[in-house]
C-alpha positions as a printed Julia matrix, in Angstrom:
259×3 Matrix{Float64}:
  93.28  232.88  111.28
  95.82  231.04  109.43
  99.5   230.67  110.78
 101.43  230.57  107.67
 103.24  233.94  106.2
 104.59  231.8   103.51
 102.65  232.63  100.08
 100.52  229.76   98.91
 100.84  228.61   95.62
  97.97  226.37   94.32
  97.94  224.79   90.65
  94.9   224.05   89.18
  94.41  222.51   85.5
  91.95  219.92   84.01
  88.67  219.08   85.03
  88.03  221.74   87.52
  88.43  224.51   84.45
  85.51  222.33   83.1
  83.54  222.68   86.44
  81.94  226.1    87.33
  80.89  225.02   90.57
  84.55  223.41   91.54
  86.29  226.65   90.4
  83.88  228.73   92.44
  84.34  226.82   95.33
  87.98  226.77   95.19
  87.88  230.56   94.51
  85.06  231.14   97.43
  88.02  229.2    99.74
  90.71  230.97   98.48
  88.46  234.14   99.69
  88.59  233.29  103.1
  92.16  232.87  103.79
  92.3   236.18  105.9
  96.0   237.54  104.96
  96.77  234.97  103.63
  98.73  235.83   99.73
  97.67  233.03   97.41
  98.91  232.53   93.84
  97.22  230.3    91.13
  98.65  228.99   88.27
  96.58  227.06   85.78
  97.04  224.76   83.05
  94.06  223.8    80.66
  94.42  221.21   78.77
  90.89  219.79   77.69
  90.58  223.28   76.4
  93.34  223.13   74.23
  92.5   219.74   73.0
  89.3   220.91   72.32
  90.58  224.1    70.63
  93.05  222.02   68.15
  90.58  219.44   67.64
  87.85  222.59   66.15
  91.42  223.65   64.0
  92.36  220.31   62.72
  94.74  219.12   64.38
  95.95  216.21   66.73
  97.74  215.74   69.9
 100.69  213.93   70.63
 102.03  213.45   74.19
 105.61  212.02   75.17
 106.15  211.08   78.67
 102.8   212.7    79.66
 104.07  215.96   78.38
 102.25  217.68   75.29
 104.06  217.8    72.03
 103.74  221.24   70.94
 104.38  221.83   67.09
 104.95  225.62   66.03
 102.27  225.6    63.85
 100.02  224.68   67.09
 101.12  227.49   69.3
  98.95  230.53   68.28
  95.86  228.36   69.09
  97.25  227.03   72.85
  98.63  230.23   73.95
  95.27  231.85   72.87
  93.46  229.2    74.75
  95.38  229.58   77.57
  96.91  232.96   78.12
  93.19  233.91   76.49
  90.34  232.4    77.25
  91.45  230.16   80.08
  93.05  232.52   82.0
  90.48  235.2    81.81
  87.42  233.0    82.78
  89.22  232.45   85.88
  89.93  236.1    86.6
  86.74  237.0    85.89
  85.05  234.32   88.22
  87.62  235.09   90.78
  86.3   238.93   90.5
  82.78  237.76   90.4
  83.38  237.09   93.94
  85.1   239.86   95.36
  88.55  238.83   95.06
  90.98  241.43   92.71
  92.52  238.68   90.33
  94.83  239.72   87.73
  95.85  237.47   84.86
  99.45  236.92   83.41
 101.79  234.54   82.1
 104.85  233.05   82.66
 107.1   236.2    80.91
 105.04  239.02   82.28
 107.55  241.16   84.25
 110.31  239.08   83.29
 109.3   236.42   86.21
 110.52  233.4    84.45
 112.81  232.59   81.27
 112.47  229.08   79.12
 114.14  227.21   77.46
 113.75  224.65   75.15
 112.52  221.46   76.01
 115.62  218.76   75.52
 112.93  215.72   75.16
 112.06  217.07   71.34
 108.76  218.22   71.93
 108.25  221.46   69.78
 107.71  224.79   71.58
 108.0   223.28   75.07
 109.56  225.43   77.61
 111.43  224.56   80.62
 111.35  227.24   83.09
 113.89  229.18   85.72
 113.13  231.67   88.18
 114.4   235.38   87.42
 112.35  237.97   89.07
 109.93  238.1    91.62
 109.58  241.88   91.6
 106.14  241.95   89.75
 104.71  239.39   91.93
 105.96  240.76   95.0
 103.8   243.73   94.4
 101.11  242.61   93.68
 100.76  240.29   96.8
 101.98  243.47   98.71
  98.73  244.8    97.88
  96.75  242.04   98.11
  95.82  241.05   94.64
  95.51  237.7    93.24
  98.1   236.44   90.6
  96.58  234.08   88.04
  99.21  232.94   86.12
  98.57  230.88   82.55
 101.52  228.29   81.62
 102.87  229.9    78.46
 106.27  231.13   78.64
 109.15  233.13   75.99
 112.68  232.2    75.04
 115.24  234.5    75.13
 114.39  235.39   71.86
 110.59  236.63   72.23
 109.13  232.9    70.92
 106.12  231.66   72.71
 106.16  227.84   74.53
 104.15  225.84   76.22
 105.14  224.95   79.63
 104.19  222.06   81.35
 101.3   223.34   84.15
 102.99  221.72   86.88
 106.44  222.91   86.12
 105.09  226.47   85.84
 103.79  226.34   89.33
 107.09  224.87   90.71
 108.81  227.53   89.25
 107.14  230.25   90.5
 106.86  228.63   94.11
 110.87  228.9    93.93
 110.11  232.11   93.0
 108.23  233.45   95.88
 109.56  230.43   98.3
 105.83  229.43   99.02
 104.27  226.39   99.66
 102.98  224.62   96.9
  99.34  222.57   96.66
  99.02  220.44   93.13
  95.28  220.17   92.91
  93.91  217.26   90.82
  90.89  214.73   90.13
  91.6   212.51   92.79
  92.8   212.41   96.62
  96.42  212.0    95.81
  98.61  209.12   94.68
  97.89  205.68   95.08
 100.14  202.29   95.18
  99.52  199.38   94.09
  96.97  198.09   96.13
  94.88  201.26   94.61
  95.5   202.62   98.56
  96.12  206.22   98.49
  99.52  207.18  100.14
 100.07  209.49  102.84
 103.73  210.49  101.77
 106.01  209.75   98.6
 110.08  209.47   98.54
 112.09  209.85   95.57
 113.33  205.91   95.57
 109.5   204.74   96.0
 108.34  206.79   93.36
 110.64  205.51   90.76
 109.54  201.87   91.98
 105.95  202.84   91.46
 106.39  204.4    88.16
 108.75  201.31   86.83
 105.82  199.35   87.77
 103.29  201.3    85.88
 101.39  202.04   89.21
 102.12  205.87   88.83
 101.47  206.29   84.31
 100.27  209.32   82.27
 100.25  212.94   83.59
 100.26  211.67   87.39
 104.36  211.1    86.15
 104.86  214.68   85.06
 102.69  215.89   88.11
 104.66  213.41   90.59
 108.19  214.01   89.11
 107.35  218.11   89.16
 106.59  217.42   92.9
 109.3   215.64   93.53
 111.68  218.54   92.27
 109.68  221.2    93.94
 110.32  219.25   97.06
 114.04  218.66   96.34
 114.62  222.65   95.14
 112.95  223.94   98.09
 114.16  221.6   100.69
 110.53  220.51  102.05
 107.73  218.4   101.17
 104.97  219.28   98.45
 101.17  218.27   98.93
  99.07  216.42   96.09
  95.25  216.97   96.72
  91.81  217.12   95.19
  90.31  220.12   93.98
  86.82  218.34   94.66
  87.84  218.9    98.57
  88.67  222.76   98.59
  88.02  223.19  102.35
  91.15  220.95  103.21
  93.2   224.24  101.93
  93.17  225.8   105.5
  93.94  222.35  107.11
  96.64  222.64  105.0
  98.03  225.83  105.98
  97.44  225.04  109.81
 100.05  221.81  109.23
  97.42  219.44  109.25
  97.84  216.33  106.43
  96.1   216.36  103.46
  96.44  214.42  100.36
  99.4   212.86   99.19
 102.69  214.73  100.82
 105.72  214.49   98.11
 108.65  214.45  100.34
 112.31  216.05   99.5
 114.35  212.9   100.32
């Protein structure tokens, strides 16, 4: 039995997606958390890539974030509000569990605005209701939430996967798990660390230890941490079964820390 009555919020994106097996695992542990409510939001990347690359066109990241021209936006919010999304529910029905897929704007949950680093249809995201979500963990369905979001005036955007997740952790006040390809994040020995601060982070990522999307994934930690006033975890999705150690207080991963 677990102990928490917090929601769990888990975000999942990149090489699990490309991994039957992984996501069935994940989705066979997520079945066993007995009253336990669990939300997943999911990112997708390497199918959007490969999506634009079939259409023509090329990607361009800034600061680990996708660029996200206008032109571009039919194909990634078909790719992941689409097919993305719906493989997921459809392997999370496959085993008993009632998933139901949305994104970011469905039931007016979250509001975006534009991205001030220049990057095309790039949302940034803020918590406005929880109403829809509330409901459906009431009756215990499981939200699978894609990372494509609206401005205030009905334009699509592309939201960055992790910032989606933080934002709907505020949402709920759950706990949030970033799931990723590797145990958590490392210094620069190559050690994996049990906990990260704000001030160490910024050393490691001046040095170059911490680079690519582990920045966007560390920094969205780090403000998850800091907006809800306790520490985030930073796992593998190759180690599903730590999820209940998780939930029972135990360490896992890489522990983000709000100071």
């Amino acid at each position: 039995m677990v102990i928490t009555q917090k929601p769990l919020v888990i975000k999942i994106g990149g090489a699990i997606l490309e991994n039957d097996s992984a996501l069935h695992a994940l989705l066979n542990v997520i079945a066993t958390l007995n009253n336990q409510s669990v939300v997943l939001v999911h990112g997708g990347g390497c199918v959007v890539d490969e999506m634009l690359t079939q259409a023509g066109f090329t990607t361009e990241k800034k600061h680990g974030l996708r660029v996200t021209p206008a032109a571009q936006m039919p194909l990634i919010a078909g790719a992941l509000a689409g097919t993305v999304n719906k493989t997921i529910v459809s392997q999370a029905n496959s085993l008993g569990l009632t998933g139901v897929g949305l994104s970011l704007q469905d039931g007016n949950m979250v509001s975006c605005d534009l991205h001030e680093l220049d990057l095309g249809q790039v949302g940034v995201p803020k918590a406005v209701s929880s109403t829809l979500l509330d409901n459906l963990l009431k009756h215990y369905f499981l939200p699978i939430i894609s990372s494509i979001g609206a401005l205030s005036n009905g334009d699509l955007v592309n939201v960055n996967a992790d910032d989606a997740a933080v934002v709907i952790c505020q949402l709920l006040n759950a706990e949030l798990l970033l799931l990723t390809d590797v145990d958590g994040v490392k210094d620069a020995s190559g050690q994996y660390l049990n906990s990260l601060n704000n001030t160490r982070a910024k050393q490691l990522v001046e040095q170059g230890v911490i680079a690519g999307g582990m920045t966007a994934k560390v920094n969205a930690a780090l403000y998850a941490a800091k907006q809800l006033r306790r520490s985030i975890a930073v796992a593998s999705w190759k180690k599903p079964e730590q999820i209940a150690k998780l939930l029972n207080g135990e360490q896992i991963g890489t522990r983000i820390e709000a100071n």
